[in-house]
N, CA, C and O atoms as a DFTB+ gen file, in Angstrom:
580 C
 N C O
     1  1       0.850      -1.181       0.000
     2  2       0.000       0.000       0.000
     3  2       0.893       1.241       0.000
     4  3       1.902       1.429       0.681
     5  1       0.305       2.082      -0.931
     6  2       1.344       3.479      -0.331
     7  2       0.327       4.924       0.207
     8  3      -0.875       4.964       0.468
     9  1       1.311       5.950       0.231
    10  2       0.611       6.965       1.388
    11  2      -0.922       6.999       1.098
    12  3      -1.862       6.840       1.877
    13  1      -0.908       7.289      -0.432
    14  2      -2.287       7.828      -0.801
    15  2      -3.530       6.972      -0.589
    16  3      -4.662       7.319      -0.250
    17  1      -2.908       5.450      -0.947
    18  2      -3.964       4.511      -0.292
    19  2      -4.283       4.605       0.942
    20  3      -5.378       4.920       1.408
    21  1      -3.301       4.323       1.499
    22  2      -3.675       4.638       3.254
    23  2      -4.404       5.846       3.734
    24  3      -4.993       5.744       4.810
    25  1      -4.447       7.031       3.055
    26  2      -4.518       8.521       3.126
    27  2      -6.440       8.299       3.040
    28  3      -7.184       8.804       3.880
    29  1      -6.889       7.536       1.972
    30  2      -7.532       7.504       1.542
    31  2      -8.668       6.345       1.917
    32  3      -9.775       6.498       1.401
    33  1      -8.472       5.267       2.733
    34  2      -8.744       4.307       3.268
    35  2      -9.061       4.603       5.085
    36  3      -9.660       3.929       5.923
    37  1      -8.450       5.723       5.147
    38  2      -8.347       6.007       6.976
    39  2      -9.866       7.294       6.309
    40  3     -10.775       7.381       7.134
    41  1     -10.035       7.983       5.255
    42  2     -10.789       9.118       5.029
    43  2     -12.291       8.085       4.753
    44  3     -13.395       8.370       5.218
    45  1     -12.043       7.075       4.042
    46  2     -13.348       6.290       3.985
    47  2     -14.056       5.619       5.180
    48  3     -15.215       5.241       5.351
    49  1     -12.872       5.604       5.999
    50  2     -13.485       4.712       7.463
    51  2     -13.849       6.006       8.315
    52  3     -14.499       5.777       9.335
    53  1     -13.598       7.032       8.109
    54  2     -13.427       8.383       9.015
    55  2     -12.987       8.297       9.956
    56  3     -13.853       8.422      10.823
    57  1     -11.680       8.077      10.498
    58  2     -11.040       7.750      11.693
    59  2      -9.537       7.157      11.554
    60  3      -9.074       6.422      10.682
    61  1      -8.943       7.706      12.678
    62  2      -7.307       7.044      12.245
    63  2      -7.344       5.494      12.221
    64  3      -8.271       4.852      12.716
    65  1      -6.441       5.028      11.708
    66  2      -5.844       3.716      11.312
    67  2      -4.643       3.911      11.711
    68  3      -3.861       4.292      10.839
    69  1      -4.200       3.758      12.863
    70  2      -2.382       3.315      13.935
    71  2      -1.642       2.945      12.789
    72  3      -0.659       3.524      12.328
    73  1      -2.563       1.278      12.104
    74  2      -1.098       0.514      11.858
    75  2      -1.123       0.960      10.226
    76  3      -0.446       0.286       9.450
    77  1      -1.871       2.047       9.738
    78  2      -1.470       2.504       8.798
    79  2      -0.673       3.791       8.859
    80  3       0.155       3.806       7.947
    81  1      -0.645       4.582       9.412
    82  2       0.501       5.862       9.683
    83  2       1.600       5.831       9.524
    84  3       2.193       6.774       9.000
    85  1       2.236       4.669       9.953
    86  2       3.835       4.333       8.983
    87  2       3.858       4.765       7.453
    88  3       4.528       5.773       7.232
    89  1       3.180       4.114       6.256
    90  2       2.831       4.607       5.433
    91  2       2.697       5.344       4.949
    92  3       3.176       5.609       3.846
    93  1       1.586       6.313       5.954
    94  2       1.000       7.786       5.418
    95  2       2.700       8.368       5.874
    96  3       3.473       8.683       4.970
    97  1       3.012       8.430       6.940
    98  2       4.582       8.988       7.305
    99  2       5.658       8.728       6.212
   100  3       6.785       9.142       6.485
   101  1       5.534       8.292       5.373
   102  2       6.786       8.375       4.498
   103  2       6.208       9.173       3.430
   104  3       6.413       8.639       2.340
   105  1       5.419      10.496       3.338
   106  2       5.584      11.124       2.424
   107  2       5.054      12.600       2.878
   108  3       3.854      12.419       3.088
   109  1       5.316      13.790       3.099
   110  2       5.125      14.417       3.577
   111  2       3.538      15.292       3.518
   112  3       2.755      15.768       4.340
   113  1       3.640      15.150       1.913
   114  2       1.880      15.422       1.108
   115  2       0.639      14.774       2.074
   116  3      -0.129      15.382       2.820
   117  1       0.719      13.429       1.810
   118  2      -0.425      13.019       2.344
   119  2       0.070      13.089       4.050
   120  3      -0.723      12.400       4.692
   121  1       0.665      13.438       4.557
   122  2       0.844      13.415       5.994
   123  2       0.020      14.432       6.591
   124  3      -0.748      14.312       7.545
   125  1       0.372      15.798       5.666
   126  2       0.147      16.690       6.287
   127  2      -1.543      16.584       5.862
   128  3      -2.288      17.257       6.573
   129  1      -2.209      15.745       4.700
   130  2      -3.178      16.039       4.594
   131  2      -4.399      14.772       5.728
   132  3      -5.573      14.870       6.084
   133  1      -3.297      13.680       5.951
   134  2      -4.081      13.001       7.383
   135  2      -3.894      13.938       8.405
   136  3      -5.041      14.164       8.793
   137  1      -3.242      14.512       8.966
   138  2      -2.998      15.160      10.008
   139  2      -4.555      16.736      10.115
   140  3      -5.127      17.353      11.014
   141  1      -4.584      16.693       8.501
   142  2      -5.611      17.788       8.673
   143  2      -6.827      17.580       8.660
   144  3      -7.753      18.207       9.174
   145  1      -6.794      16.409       7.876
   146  2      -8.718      15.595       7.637
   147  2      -9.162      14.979       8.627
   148  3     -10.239      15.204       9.179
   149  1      -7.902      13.678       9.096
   150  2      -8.447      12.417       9.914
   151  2      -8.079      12.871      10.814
   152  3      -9.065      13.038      11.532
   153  1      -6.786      13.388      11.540
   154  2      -6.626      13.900      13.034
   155  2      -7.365      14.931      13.193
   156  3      -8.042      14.875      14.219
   157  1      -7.526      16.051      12.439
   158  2      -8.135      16.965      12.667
   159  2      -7.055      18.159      14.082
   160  3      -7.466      18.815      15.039
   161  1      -6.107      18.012      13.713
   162  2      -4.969      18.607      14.709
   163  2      -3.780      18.638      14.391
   164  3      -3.314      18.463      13.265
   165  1      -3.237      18.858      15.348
   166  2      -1.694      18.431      15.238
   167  2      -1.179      17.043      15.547
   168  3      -1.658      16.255      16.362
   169  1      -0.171      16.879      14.801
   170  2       0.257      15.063      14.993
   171  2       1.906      15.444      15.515
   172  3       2.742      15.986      14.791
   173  1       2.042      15.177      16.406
   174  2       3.505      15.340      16.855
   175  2       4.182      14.294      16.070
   176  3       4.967      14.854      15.305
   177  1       4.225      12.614      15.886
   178  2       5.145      12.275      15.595
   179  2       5.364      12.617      13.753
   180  3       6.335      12.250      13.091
   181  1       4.223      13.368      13.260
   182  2       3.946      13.290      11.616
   183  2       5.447      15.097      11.291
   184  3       6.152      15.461      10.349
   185  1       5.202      15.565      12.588
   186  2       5.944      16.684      12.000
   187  2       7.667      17.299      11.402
   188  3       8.196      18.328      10.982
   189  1       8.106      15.438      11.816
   190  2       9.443      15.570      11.458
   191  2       9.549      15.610       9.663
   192  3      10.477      16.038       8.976
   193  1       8.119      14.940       9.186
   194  2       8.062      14.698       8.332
   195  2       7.469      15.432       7.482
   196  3       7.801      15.225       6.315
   197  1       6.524      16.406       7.705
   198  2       6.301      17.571       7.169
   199  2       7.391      18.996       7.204
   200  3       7.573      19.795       6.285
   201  1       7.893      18.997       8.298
   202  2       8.589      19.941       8.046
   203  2      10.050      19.793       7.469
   204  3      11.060      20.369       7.871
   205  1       9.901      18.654       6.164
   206  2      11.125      18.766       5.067
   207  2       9.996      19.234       3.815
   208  3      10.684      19.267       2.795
   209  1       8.993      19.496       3.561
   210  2       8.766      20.163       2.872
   211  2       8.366      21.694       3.164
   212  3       7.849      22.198       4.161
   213  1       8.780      22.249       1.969
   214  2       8.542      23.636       2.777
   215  2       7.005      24.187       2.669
   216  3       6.675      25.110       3.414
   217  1       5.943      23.563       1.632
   218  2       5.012      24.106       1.076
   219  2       4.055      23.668       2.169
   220  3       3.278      24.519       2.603
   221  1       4.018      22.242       2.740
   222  2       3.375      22.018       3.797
   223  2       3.448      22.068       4.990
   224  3       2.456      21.962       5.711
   225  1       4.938      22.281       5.534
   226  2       5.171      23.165       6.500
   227  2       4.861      24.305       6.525
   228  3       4.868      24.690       7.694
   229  1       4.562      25.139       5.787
   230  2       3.903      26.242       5.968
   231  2       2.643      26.332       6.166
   232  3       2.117      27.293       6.727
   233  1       1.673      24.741       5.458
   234  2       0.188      25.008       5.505
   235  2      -0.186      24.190       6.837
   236  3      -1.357      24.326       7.191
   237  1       0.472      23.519       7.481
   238  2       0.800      22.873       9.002
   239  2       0.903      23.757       9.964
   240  3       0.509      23.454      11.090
   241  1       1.454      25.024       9.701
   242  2       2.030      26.109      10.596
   243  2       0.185      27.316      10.521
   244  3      -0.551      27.476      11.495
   245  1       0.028      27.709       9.605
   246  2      -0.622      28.202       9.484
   247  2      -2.552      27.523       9.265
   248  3      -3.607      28.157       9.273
   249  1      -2.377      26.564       9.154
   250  2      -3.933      26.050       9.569
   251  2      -3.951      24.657      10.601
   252  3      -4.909      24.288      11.281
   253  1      -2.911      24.156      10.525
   254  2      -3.026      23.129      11.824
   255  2      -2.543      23.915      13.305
   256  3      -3.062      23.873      14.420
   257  1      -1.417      24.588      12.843
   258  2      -0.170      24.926      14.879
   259  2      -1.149      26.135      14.425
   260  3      -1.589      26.125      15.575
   261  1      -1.594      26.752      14.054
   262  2      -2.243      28.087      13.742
   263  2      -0.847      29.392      14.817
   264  3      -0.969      30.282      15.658
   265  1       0.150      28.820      14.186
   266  2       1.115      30.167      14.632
   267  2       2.765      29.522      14.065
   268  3       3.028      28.667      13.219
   269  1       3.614      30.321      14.909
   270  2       5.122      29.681      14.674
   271  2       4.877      28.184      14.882
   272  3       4.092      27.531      15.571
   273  1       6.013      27.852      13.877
   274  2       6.586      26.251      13.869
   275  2       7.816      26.614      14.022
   276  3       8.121      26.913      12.867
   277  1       8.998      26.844      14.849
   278  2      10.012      26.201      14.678
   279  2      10.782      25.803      14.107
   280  3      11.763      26.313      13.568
   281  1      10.233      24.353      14.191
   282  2      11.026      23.290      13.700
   283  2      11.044      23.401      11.929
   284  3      12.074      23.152      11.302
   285  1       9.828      23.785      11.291
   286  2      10.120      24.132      10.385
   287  2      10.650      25.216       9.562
   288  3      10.954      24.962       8.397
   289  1      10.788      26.323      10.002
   290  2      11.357      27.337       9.838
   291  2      12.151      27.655       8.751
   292  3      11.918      28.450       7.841
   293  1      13.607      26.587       9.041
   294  2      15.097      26.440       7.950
   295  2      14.243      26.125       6.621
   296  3      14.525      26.782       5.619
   297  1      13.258      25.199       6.550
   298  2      13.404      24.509       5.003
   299  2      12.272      25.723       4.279
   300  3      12.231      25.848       3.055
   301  1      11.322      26.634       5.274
   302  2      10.240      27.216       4.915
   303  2      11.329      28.738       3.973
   304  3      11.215      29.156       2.821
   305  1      12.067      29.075       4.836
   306  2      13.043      29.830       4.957
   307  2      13.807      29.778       3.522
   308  3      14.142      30.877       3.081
   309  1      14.124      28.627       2.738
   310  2      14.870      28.548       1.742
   311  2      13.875      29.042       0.534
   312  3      14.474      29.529      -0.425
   313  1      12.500      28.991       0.440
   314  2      11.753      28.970      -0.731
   315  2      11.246      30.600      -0.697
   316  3      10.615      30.878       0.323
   317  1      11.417      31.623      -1.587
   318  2      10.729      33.040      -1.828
   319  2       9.550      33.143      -1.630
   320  3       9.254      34.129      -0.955
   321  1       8.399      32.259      -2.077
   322  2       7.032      32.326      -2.013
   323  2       6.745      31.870      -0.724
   324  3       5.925      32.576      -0.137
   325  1       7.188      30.857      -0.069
   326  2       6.859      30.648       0.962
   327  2       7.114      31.565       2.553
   328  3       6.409      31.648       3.559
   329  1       8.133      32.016       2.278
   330  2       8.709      32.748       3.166
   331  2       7.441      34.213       3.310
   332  3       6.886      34.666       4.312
   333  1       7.359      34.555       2.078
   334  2       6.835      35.698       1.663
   335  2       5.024      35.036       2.811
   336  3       4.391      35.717       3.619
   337  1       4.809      33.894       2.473
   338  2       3.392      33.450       2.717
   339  2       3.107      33.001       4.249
   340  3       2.007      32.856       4.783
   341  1       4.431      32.816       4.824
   342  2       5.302      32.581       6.338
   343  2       4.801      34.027       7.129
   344  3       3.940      34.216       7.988
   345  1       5.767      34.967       6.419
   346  2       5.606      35.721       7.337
   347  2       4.672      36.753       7.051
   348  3       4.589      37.616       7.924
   349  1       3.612      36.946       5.588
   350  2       2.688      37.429       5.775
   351  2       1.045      36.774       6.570
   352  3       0.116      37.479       6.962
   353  1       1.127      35.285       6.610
   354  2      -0.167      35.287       6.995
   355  2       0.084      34.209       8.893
   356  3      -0.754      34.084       9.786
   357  1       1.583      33.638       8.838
   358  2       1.846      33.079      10.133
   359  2       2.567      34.264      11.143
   360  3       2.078      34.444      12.258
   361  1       3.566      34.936      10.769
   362  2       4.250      35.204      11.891
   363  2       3.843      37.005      11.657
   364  3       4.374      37.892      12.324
   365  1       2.882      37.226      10.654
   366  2       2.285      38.814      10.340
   367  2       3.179      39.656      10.813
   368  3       2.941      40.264      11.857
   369  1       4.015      39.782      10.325
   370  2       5.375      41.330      10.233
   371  2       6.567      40.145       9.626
   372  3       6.596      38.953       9.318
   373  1       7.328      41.121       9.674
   374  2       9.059      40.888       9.666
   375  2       9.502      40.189      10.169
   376  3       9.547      40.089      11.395
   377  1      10.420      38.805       8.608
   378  2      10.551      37.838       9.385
   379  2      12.244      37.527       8.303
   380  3      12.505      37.331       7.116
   381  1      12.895      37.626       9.401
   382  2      14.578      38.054       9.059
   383  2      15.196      37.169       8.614
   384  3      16.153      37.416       7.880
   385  1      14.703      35.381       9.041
   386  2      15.143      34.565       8.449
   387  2      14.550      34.125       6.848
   388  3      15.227      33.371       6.149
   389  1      13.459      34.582       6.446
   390  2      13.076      34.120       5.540
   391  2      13.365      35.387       4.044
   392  3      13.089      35.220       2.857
   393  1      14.034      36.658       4.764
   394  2      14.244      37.605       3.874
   395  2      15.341      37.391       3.056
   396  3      15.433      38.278       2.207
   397  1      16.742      36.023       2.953
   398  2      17.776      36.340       2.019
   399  2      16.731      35.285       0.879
   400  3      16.999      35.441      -0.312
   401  1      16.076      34.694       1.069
   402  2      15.277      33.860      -0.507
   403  2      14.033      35.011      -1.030
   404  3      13.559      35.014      -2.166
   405  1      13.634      35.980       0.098
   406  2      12.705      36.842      -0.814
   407  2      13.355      37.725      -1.373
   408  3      12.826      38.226      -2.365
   409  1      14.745      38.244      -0.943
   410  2      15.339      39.376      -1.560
   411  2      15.516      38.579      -2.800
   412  3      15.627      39.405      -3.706
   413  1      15.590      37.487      -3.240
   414  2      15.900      36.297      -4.717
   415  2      14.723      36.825      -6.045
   416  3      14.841      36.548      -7.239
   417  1      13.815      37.494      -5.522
   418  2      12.547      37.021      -6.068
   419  2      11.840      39.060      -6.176
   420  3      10.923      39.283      -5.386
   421  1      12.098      39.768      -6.695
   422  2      11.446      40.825      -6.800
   423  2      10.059      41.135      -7.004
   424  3       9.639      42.273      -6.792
   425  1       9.219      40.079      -7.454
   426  2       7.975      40.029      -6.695
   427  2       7.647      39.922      -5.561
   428  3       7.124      40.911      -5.047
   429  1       7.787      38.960      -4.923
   430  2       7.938      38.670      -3.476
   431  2       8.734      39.494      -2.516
   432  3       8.401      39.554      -1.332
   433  1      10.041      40.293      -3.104
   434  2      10.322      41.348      -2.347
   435  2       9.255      42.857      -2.113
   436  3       9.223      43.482      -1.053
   437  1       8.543      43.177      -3.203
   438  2       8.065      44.464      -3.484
   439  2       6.707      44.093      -2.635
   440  3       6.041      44.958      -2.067
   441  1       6.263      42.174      -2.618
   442  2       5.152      42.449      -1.760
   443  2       5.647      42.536      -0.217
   444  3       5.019      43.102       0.678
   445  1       6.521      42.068      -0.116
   446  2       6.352      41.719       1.206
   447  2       7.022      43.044       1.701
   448  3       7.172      43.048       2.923
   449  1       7.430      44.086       1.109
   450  2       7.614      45.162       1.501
   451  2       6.334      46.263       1.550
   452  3       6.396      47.317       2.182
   453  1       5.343      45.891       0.887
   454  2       3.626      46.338       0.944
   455  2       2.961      45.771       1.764
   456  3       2.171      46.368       2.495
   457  1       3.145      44.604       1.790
   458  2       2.209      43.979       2.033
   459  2       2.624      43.500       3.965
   460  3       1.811      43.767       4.849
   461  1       3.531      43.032       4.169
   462  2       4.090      42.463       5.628
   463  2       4.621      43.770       6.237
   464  3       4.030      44.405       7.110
   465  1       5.735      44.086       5.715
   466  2       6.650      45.549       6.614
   467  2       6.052      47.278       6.432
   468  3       6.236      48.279       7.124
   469  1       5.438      47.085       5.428
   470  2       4.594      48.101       4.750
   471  2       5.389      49.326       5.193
   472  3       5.144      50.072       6.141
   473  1       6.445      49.386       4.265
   474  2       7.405      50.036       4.032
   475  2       8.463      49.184       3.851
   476  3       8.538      47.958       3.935
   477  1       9.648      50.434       3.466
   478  2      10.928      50.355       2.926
   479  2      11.454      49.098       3.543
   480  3      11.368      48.861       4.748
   481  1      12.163      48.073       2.402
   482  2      13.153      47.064       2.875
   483  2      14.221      47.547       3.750
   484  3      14.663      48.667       4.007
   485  1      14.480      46.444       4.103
   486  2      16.155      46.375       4.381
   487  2      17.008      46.764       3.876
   488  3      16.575      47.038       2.757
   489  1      18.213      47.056       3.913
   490  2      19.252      47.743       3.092
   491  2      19.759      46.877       2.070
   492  3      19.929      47.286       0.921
   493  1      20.064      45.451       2.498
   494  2      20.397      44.384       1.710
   495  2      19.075      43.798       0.364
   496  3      19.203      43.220      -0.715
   497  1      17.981      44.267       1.066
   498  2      16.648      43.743       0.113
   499  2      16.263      44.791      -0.512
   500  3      15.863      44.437      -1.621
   501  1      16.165      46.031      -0.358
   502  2      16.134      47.130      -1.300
   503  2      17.463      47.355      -2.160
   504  3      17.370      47.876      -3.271
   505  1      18.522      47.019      -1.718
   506  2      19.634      47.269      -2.675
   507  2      19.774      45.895      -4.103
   508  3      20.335      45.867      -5.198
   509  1      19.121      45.144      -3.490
   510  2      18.967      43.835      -4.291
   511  2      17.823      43.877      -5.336
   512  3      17.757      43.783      -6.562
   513  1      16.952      44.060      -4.316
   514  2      15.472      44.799      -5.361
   515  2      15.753      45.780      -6.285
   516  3      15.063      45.784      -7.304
   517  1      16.686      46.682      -6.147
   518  2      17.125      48.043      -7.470
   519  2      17.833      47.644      -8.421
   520  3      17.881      48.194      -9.521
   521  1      18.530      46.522      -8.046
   522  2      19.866      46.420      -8.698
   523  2      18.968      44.940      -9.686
   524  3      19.575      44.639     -10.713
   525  1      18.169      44.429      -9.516
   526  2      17.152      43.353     -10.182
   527  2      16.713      43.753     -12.062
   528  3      16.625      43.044     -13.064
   529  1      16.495      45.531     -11.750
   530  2      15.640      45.746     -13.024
   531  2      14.884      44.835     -13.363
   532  3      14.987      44.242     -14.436
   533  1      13.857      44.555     -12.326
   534  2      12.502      44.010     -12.646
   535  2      11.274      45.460     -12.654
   536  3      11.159      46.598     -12.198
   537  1      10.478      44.375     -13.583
   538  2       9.676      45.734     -13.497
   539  2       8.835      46.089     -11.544
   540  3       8.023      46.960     -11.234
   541  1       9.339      45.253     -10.853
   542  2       8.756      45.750      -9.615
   543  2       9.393      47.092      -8.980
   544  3       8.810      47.790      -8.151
   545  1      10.227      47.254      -9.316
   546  2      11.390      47.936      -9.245
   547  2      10.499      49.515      -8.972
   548  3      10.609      50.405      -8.129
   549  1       9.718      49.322     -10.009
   550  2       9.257      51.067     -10.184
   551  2       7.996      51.474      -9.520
   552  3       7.615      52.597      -9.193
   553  1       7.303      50.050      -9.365
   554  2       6.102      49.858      -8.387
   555  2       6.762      49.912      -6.857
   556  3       6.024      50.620      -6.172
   557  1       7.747      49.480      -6.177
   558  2       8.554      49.458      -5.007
   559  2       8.727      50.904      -4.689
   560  3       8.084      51.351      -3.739
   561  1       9.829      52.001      -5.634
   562  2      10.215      53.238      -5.552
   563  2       8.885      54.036      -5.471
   564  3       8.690      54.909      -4.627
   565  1       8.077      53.702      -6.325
   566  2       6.959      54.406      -6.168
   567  2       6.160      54.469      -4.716
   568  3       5.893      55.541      -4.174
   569  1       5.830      53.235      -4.186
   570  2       5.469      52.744      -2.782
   571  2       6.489      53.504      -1.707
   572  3       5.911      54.276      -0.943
   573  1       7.424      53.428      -1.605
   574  2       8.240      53.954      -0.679
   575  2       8.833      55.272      -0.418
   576  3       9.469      55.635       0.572
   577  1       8.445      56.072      -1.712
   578  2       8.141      57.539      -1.684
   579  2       6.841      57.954      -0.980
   580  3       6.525      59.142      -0.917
């Protein structure tokens, strides 16, 4: 059997299945999506395993822990969109570890300088953002005047 069967077999019975969770645990997708359907919570031992992805560590953090995770942080931290989605809708302001992958991404810099800090970057993320010549560039200068 693999995750999705199991994923999908615990959703038809409506209720956990123990000696299927090994299973669902070797893939982080359907983990995080037993953890949200059939537990309906948080799963302590499921989170070593969600938080190597960064897309569901973030949706673990923000609709299961409904705040900081921690533990996931580093891998959330490496991805621009996520970071940007981290610290606008989990940790709502300025969030220092996840700013060297949004300064990567001049969309994601110009929002999260509107949208999270609502104002002017950092010195390192506005100097990165100018030096990009993206067209956010002129939407950013414009905002921060």
């Amino acid at each position: 059997m693999i995750p999705e069967q199991a994923y999908y077999k615990a959703m038809e019975l409506g209720k956990r299945i123990p000696e299927l969770e090994g299973i669902i645990l070797k893939d982080a997708y359907w983990t995080y999506w037993y953890a949200r359907d059939v537990i309906k919570g948080k799963w302590k031992l499921a989170e070593p395993t969600i938080s190597k992805d960064a897309v569901y560590s973030y949706l673990y953090a923000k609709e299961i822990i409904k705040g900081i995770w921690e533990l996931a942080e580093p891998v959330i931290s490496q991805d621009a969109f996520m970071s940007y989605c981290y610290a606008l809708n989990v940790i709502k302001g300025k969030w220092e570890l996840g700013e060297p992958a949004i300064s990567k991404d001049a969309y994601y810099s110009y929002h999260y300088a509107k949208y999270v800090i609502k104002g002017r970057l950092s010195d390192f993320m506005h100097n990165a953002l100018l030096l990009s010549n993206d067209k956010y560039v002129k939407e950013y200068v414009e905002f921060i005047q």
